[in-house]
MARRO-529529 format. One line per field, with one value per residue: residue number from 1; x, y, z of N, C-alpha, C in turn. Coordinates in pm, whole numbers. Example, Ala and Ser with C-alpha at 12.3 -4.5 7.8 and 13.67 -1.06 7.14 Angstrom:
2
nr <- 1,2
nxx <- 1319,1285
nyy <- -569,-225
nzz <- 780,708
caxx <- 1230,1367
cayy <- -450,-106
cazz <- 780,714
cxx <- 1320,1290
cyy <- -330,3
czz <- 780,787
//
This chain:
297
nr <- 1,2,3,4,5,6,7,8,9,10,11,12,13,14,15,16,17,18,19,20,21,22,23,24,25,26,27,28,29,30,31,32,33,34,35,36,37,38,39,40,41,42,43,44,45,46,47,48,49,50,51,52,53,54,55,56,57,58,59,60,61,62,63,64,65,66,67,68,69,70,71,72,73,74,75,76,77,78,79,80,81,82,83,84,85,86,87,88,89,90,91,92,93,94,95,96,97,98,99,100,101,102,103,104,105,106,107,108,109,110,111,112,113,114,115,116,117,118,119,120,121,122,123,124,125,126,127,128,129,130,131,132,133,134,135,136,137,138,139,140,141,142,143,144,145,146,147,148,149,150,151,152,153,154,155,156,157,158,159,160,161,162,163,164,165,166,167,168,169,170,171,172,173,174,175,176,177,178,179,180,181,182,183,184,185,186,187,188,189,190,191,192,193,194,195,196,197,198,199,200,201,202,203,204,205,206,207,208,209,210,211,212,213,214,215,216,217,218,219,220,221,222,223,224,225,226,227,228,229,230,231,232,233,234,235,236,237,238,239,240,241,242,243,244,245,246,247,248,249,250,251,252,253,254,255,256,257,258,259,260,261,262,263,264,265,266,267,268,269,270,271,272,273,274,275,276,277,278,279,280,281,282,283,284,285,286,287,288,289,290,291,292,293,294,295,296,297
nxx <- -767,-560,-694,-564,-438,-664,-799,-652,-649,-891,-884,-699,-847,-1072,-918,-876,-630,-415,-479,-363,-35,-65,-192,-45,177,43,10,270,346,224,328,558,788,831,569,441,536,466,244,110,195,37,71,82,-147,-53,183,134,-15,147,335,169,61,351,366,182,277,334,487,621,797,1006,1171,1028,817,870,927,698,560,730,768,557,369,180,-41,90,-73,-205,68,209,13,64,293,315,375,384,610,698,752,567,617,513,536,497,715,853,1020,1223,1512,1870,2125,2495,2833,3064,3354,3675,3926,4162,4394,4702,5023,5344,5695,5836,5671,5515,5126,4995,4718,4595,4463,4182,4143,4239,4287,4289,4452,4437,4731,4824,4722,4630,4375,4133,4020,3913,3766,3818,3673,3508,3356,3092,2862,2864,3091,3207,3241,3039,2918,2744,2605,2560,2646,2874,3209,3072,2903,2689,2901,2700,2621,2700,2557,2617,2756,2940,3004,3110,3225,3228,3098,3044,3142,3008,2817,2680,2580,2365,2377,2272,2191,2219,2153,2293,2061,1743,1824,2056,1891,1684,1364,1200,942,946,1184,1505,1765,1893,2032,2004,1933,1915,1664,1463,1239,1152,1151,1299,1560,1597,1716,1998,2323,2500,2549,2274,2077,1906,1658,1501,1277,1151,848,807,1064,1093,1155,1098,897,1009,986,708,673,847,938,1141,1285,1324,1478,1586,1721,1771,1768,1998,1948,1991,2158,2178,2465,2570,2593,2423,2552,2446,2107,1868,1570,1292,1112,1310,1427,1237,1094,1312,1315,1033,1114,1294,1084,919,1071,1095,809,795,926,764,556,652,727,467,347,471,471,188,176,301,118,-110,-15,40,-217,-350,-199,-301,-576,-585,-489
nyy <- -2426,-2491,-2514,-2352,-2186,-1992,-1947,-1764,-1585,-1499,-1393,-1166,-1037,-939,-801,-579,-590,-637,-853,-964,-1019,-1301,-1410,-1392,-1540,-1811,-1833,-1826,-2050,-2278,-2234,-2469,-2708,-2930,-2981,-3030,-3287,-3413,-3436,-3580,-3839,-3874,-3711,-3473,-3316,-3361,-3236,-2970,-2865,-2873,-2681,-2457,-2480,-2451,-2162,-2069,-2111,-1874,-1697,-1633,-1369,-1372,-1125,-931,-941,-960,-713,-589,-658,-590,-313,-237,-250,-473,-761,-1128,-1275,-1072,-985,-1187,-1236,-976,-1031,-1215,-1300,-1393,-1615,-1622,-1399,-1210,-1097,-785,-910,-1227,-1354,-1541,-1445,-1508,-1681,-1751,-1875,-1838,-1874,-1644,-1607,-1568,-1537,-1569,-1695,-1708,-1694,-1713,-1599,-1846,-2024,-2160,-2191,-1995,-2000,-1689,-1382,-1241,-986,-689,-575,-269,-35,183,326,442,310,6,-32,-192,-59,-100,-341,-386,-455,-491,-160,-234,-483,-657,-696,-852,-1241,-1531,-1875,-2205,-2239,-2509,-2710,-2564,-2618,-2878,-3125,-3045,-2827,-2494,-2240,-1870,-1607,-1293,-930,-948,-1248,-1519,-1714,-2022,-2324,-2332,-2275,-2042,-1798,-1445,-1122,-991,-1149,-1460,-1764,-2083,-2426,-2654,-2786,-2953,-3224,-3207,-3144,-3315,-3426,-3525,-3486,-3639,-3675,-3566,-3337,-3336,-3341,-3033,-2675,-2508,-2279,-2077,-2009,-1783,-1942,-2155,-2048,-1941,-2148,-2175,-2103,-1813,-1568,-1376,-1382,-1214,-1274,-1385,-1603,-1756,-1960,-2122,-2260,-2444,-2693,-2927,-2990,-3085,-3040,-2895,-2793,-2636,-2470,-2491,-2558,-2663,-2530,-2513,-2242,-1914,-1528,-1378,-1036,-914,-847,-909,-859,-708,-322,-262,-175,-145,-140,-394,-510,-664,-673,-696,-938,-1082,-979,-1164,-1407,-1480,-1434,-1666,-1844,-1814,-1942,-2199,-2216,-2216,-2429,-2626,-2587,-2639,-2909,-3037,-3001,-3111,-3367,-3385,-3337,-3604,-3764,-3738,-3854,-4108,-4168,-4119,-4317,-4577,-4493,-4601,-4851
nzz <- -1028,-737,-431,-190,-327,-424,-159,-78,-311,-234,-9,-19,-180,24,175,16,-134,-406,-629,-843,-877,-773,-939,-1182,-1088,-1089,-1377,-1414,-1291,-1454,-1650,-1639,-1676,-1531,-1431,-1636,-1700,-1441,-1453,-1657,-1503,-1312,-1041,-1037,-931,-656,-658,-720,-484,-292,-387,-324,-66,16,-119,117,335,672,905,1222,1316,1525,1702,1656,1724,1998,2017,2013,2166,2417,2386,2332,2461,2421,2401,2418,2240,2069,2008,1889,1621,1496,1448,1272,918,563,459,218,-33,-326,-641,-816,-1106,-1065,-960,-729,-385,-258,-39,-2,164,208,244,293,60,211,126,-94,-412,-496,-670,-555,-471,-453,-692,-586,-508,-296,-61,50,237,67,145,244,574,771,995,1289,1341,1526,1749,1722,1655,1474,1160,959,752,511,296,-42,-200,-254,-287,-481,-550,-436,-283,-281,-194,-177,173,255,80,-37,-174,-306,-467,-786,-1044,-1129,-1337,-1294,-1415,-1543,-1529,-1370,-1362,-1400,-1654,-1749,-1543,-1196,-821,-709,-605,-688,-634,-800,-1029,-1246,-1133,-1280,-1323,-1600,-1703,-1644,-1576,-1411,-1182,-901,-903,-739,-489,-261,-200,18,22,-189,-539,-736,-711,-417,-204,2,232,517,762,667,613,887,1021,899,887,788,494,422,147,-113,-324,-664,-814,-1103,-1101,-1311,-1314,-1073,-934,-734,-390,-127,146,273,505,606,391,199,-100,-455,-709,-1123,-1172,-1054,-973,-770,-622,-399,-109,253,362,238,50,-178,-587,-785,-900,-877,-1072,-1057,-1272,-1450,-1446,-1481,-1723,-1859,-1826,-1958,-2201,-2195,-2178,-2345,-2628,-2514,-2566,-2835,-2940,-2827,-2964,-3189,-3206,-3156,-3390,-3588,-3499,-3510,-3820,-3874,-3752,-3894,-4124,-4127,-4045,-4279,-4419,-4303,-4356,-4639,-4664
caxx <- -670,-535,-782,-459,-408,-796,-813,-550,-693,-1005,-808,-660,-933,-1110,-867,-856,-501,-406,-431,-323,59,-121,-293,44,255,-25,64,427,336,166,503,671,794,827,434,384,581,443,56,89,223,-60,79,33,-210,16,248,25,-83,274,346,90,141,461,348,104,350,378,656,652,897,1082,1211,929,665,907,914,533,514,795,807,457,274,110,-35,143,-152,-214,207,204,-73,94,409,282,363,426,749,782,694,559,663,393,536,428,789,895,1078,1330,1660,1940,2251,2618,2953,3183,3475,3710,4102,4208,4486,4807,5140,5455,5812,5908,5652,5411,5041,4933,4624,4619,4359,4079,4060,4373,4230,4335,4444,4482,4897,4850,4638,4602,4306,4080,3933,3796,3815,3885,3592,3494,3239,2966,2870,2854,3203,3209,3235,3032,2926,2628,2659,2560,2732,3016,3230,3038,2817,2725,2856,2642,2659,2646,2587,2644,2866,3084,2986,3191,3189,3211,2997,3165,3008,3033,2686,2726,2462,2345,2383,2173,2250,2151,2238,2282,1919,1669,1856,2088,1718,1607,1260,1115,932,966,1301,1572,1955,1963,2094,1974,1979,1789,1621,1372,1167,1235,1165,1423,1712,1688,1801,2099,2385,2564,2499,2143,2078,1738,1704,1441,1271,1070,799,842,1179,1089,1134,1040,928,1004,917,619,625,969,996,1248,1257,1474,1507,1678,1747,1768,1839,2028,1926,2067,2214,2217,2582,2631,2532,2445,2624,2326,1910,1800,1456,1201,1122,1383,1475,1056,1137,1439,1238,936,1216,1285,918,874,1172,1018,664,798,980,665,455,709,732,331,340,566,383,48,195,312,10,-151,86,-12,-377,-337,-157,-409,-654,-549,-485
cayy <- -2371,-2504,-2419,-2264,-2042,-1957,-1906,-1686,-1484,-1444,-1308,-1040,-966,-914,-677,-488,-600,-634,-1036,-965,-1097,-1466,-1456,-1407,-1648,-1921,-1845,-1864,-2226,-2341,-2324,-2552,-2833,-3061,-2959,-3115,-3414,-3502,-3413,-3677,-3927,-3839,-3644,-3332,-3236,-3315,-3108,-2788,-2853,-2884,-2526,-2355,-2471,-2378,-2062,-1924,-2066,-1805,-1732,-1545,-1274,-1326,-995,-808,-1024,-906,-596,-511,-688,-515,-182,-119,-321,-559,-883,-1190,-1301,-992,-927,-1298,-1192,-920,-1002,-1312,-1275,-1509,-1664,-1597,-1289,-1228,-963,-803,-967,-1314,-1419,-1599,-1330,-1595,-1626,-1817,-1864,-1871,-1839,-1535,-1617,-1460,-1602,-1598,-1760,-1607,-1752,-1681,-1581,-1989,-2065,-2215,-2105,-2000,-1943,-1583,-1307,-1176,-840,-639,-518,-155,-45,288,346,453,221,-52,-59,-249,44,-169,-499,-407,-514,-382,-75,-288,-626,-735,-746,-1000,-1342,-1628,-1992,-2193,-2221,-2584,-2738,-2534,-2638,-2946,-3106,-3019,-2703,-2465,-2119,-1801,-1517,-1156,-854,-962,-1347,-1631,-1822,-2170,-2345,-2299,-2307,-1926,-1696,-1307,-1041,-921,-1236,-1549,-1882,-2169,-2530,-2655,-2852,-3040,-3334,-3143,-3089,-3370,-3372,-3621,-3448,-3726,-3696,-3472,-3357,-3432,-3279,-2924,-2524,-2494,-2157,-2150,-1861,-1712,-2035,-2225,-1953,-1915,-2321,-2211,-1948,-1739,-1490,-1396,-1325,-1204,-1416,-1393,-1744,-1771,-2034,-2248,-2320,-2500,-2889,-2988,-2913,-3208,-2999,-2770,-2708,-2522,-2370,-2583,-2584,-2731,-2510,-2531,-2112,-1781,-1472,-1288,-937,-835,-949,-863,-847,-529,-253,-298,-78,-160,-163,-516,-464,-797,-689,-698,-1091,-1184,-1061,-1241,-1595,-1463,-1473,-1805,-1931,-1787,-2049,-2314,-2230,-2195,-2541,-2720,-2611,-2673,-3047,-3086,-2943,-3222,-3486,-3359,-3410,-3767,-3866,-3761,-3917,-4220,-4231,-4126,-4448,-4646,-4542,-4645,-4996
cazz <- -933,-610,-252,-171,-431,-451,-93,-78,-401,-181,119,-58,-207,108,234,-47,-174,-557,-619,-1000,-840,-753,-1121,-1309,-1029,-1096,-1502,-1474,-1270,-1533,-1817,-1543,-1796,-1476,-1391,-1726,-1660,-1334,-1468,-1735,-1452,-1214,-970,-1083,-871,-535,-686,-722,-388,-218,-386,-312,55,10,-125,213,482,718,992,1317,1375,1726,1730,1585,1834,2141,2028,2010,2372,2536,2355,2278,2540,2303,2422,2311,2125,1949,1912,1725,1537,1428,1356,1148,769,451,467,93,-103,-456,-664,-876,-1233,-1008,-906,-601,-418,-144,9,-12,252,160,308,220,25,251,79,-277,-424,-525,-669,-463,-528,-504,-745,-498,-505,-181,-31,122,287,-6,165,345,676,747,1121,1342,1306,1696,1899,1668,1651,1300,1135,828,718,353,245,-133,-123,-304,-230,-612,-603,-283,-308,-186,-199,-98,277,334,-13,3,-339,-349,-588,-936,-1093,-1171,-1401,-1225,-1553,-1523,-1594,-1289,-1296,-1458,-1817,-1692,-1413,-1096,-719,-690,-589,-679,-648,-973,-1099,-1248,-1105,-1298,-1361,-1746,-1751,-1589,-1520,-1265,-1059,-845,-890,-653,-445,-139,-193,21,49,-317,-660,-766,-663,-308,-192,77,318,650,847,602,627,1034,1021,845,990,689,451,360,24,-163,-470,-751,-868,-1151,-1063,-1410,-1264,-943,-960,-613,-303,-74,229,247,637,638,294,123,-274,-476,-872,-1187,-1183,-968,-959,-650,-647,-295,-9,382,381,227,-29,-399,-644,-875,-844,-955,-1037,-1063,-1398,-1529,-1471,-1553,-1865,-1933,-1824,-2034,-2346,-2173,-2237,-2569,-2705,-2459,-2623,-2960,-2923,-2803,-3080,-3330,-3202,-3163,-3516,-3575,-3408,-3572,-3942,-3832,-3706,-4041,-4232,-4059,-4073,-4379,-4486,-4232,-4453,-4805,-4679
cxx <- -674,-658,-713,-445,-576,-825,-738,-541,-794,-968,-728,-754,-1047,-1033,-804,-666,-515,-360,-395,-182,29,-159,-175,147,188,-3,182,427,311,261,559,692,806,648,421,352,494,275,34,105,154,-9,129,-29,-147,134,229,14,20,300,273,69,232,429,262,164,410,453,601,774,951,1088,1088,809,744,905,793,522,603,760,651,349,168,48,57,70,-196,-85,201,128,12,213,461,303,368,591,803,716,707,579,535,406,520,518,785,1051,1138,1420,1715,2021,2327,2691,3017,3296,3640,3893,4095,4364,4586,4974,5278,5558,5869,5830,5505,5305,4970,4805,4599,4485,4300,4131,4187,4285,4378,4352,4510,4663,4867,4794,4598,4482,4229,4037,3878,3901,3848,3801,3530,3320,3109,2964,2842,2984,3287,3185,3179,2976,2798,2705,2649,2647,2858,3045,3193,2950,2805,2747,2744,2702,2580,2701,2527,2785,2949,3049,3145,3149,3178,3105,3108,3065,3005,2860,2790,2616,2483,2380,2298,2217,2139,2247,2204,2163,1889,1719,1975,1981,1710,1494,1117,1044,934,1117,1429,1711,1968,2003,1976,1968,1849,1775,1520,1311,1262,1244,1275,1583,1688,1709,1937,2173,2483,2518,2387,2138,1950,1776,1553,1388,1208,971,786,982,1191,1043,1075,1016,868,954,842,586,750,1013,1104,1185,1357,1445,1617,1772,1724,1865,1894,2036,1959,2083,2207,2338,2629,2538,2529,2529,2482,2197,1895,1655,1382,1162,1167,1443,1314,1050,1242,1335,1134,1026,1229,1189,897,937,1094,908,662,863,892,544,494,677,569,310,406,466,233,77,221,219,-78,-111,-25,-132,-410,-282,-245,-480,-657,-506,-583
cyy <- -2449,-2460,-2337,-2156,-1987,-1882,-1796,-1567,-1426,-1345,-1212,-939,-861,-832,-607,-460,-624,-829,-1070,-1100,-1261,-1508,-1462,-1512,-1781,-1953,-1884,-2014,-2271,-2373,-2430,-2684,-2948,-3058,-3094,-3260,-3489,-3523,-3542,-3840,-3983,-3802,-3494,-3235,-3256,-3228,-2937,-2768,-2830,-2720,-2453,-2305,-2410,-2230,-1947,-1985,-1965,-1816,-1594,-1511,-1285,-1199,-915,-827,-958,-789,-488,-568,-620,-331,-101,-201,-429,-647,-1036,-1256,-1217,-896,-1067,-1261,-1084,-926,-1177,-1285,-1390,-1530,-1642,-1498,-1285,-1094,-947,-855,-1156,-1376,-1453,-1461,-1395,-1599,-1753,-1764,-1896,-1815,-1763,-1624,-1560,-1424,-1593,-1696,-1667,-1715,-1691,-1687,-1707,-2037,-2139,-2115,-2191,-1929,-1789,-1472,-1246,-1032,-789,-534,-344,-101,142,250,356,403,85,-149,-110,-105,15,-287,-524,-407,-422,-312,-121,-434,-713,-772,-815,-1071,-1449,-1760,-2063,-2242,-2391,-2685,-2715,-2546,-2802,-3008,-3024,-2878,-2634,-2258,-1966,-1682,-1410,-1076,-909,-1131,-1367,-1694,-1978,-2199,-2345,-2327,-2158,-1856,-1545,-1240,-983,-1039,-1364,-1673,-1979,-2287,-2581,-2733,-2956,-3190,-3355,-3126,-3275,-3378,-3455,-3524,-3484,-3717,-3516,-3468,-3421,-3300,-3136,-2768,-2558,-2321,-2221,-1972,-1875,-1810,-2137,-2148,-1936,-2086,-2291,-2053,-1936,-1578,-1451,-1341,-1340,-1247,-1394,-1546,-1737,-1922,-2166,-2327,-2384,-2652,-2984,-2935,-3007,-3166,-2891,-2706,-2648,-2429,-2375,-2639,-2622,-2629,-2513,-2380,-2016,-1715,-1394,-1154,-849,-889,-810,-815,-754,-443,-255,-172,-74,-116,-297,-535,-610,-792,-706,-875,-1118,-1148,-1133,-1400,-1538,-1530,-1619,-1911,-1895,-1894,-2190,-2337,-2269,-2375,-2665,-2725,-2668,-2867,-3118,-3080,-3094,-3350,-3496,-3445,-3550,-3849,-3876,-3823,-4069,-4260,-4201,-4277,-4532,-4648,-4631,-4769,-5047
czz <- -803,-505,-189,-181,-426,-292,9,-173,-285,-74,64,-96,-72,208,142,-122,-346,-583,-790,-964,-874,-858,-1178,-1215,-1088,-1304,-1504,-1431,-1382,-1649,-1780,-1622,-1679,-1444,-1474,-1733,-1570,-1371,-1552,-1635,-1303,-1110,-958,-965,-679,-543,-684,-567,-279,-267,-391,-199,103,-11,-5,322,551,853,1096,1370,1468,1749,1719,1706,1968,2131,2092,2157,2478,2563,2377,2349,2475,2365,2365,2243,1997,1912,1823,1592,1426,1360,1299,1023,701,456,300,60,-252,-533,-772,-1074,-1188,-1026,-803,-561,-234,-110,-24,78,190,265,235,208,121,246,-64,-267,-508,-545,-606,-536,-601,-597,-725,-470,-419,-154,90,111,126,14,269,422,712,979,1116,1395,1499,1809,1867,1647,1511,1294,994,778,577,275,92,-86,-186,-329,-354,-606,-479,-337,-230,-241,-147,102,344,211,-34,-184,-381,-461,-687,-942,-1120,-1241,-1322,-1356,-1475,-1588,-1513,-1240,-1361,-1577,-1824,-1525,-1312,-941,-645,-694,-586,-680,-779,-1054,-1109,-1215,-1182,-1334,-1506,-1769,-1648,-1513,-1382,-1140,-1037,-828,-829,-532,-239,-99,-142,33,-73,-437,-650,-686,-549,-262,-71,169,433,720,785,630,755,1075,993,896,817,644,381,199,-47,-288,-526,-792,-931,-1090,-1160,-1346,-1141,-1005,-886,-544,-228,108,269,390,640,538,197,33,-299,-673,-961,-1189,-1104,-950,-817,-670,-567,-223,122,407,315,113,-166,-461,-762,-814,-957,-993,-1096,-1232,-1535,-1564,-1505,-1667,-1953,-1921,-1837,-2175,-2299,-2246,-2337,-2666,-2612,-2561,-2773,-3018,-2914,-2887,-3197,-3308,-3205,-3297,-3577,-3586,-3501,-3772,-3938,-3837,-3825,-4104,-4200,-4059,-4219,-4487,-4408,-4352,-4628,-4785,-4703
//
């Protein structure tokens, strides 16, 4: 294991926390088919070491740190202190538990009398008849059935598939809550880890999302599905998959619950696992074959 990850088991342990989480996160690392990759190509072990980094960067609160010093007389050494946390959180089936920014959708498209399809308002804002004043922006009463985008891509770069009851069937550049975003394989991921502003799905902690102005959104990551992570002081990943499970910008109509996507990418790894034995299996008869005919020369 990582000094990271080990010294970060110990510190839970030592305040009496449940470090099971860190034991099944440090398992789901271990399926990571780029782990594999990079372990065979020797850098393996700066890989582990970059997410594990990644994994105990923590972030001080502004708000929370002024709070305890204005409100509650604090010092500002012991309001930092306190309103220090982990910039990422682990859920206890030992996901990555991060955000993502996007821009609301906030236009659709619509064909017109002449024929011509125009771009016109999403959402019909609603007004007081006698003072005209807004009295709602339209907006639907559950934020699954909002629309948004990533916030620094936009509709750029590669499709990717966003599956659900209320996603889409084709790749598209569309984020929805309650839904799984992923891109069609490994070769969509960038997986240099020197390397940034390049191909694949980005996610990142609290010090990564207050860089970026939009809509926040809580997002699920399994940890097999992380390709890079080209910077380990701000919290910037780069994966092939994630799920969005809620968002700042309004109210679920659902409950997304962590266990429910760790066992969908468990089923994931079972066909991974089942795939990699079949081919060692494979590989194994071959190689018999082979020394088998070696010998009899």
């Amino acid at each position: 294991m990582p000094e990271a990850l080990v010294e970060r088991i110990y510190e839970s342990m030592d305040k009496g926390l449940d470090f099971m989480p860190l034991v099944k996160m440090w398992t789901r690392w271990l399926r990571n088919p780029v782990l594999r990759t990079k372990m065979k190509k020797g850098w393996g072990n700066e890989f582990c070491e970059r997410f594990f980094s990644y994994i105990n960067l923590k972030y001080v609160h502004p708000v929370l740190k002024k709070e305890l010093m204005e409100e509650h007389g604090l010092s500002e050494e012991v309001a930092e202190r306190r309103a220090t946390m982990y910039q990422m959180k682990i859920t206890k089936e030992g996901l990555l538990n991060g955000y993502k920014v996007s821009t609301e959708i906030l236009t659709k498209f619509k064909e017109g009398e002449d024929g011509e399809v125009n771009e016109i308002p999403r959402y019909k804002r609603t007004f007081n008849v006698d003072t005209g004043e807004i009295e709602s922006e339209g907006l639907p009463e559950h934020v699954e059935d909002r629309l948004f985008q990533p916030a620094i891509m936009g509709s750029g770069g590669d499709s990717f598939y966003c599956e659900g009851s209320n996603g889409y069937t084709k790749p598209c550049h569309f984020i929805k809550v309650g839904c799984t975003h992923r891109l069609p394989d490994w070769s969509y991921v960038n997986t240099n880890d020197r390397a940034s502003c390049v191909k694949g799905l980005h996610f990142g902690g609290l010090e990564y999302i207050n860089c970026i102005s939009g809509e926040i959104h809580n997002i699920f990551v399994d940890p097999m599905h992380i390709g890079a992570v080209p910077d380990d002081e701000t919290g910037a990943a780069r994966c092939l998959q994630y799920f969005v499970h809620s968002s700042l910008a309004g109210v679920n109509g659902s409950i997304y619950h962590s266990s429910t996507y760790a066992a969908k990418t468990d089923d994931q790894w079972a066909e991974m696992r089942a795939k990699i034995v079949e081919e060692y299996d494979a590989s194994t008869i071959k190689s018999g074959k082979e020394v088998g005919e070696l010998t009899n020369l």
